[in-house]
C-alpha positions as CSV (number, residue, x, y, z in Angstrom):
1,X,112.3,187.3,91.5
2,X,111.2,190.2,89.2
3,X,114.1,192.1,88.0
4,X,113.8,195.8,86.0
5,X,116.3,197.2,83.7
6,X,116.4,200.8,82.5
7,X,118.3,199.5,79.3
8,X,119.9,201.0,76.1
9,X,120.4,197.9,73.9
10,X,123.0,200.6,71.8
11,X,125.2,200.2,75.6
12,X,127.6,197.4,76.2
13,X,127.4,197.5,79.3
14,X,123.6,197.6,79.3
15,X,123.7,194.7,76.8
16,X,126.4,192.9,79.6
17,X,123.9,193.7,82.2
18,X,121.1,192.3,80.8
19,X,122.6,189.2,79.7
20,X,123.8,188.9,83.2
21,X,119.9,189.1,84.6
22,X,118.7,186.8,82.1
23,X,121.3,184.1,83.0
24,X,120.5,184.2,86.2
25,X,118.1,181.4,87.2
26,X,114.4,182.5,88.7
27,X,114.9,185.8,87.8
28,X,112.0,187.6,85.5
29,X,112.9,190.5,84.3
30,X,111.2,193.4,82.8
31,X,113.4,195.2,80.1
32,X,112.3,199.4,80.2
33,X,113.9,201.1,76.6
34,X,114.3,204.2,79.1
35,X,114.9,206.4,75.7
36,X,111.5,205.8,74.8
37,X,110.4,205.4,78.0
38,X,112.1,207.7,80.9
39,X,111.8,207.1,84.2
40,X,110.0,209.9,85.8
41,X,111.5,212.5,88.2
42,X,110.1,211.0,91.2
43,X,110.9,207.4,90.0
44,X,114.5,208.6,89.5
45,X,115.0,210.2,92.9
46,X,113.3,207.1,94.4
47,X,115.6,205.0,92.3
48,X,118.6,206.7,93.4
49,X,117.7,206.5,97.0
50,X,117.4,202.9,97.1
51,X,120.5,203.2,95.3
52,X,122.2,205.4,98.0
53,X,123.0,207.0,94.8
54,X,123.0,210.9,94.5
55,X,121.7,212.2,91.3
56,X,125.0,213.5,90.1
57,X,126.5,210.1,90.8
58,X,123.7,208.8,88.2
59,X,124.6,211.3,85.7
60,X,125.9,210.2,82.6
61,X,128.7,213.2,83.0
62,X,130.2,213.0,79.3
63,X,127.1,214.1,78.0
64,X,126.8,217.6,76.4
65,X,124.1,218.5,78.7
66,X,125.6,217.0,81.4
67,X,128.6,220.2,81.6
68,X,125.9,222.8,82.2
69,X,124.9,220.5,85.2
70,X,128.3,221.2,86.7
71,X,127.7,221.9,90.8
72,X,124.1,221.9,90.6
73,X,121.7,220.7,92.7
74,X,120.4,217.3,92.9
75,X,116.6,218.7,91.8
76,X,117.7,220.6,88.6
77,X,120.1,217.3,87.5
78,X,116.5,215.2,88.1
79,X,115.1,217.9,86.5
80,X,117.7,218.0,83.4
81,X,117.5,214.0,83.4
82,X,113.8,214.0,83.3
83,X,113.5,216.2,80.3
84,X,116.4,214.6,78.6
85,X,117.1,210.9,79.4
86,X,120.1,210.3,77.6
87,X,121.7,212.4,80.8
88,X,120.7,209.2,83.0
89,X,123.7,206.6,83.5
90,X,122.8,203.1,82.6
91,X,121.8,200.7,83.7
92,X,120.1,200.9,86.7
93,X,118.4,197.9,87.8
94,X,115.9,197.5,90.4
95,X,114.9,194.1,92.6
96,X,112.9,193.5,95.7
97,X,116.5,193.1,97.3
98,X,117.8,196.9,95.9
99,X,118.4,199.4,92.7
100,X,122.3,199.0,91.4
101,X,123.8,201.0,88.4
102,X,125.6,198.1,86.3
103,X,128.7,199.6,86.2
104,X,130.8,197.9,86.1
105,X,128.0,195.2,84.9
106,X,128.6,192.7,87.9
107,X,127.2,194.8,90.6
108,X,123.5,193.8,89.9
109,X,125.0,190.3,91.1
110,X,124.7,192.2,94.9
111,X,120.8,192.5,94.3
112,X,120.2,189.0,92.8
């Protein structure tokens, strides 16, 4: 099974994540530095649908740019998170079986 992780190896709980998918027999995964590499808009909102995620619910709320978002719509926080990716909650992983934010870390276990 292919696994994806939209990682920040500077995040514990990424780095917890991660270590969890890599234990985990038969799983391949594909590690995505989403600092240098940000999932697009479209890839977000299709990430947080599979999640049954909203946008704000993937938004990484202690963030300075994250308090101007404060009761906005879902398309200007995927708009803000696009343009600045640090405003994106990690880790969100993605499986044939689902997308889970790893938070707490053992709930990509559900998609494994």
């Amino acid at each position: 099974m292919k696994a994806t992780i939209w990682h920040n190896p500077r995040c514990s709980k990424s780095r917890e994540t991660l270590a969890i998918l890599q234990a985990t027999p038969g799983v391949e995964v594909e590690v995505i530095d989403y600092l240098k590499h940000p999932p697009s808009r479209d890839e977000l909102a299709a990430l947080y649908a599979a999640a049954g995620m909203t946008p704000v619910e993937g938004l990484r709320k202690g963030e300075d740019g994250a308090k101007a978002l404060k009761g906005a719509e879902d398309d200007a926080i995927l708009d803000a998170m696009a343009a600045d990716p640090i405003l994106i909650e990690r880790p969100l992983v993605e499986t044939p079986k689902g997308v889970r934010l790893g938070r707490p870390p053992e709930k990509v276990r559900e998609i494994l």
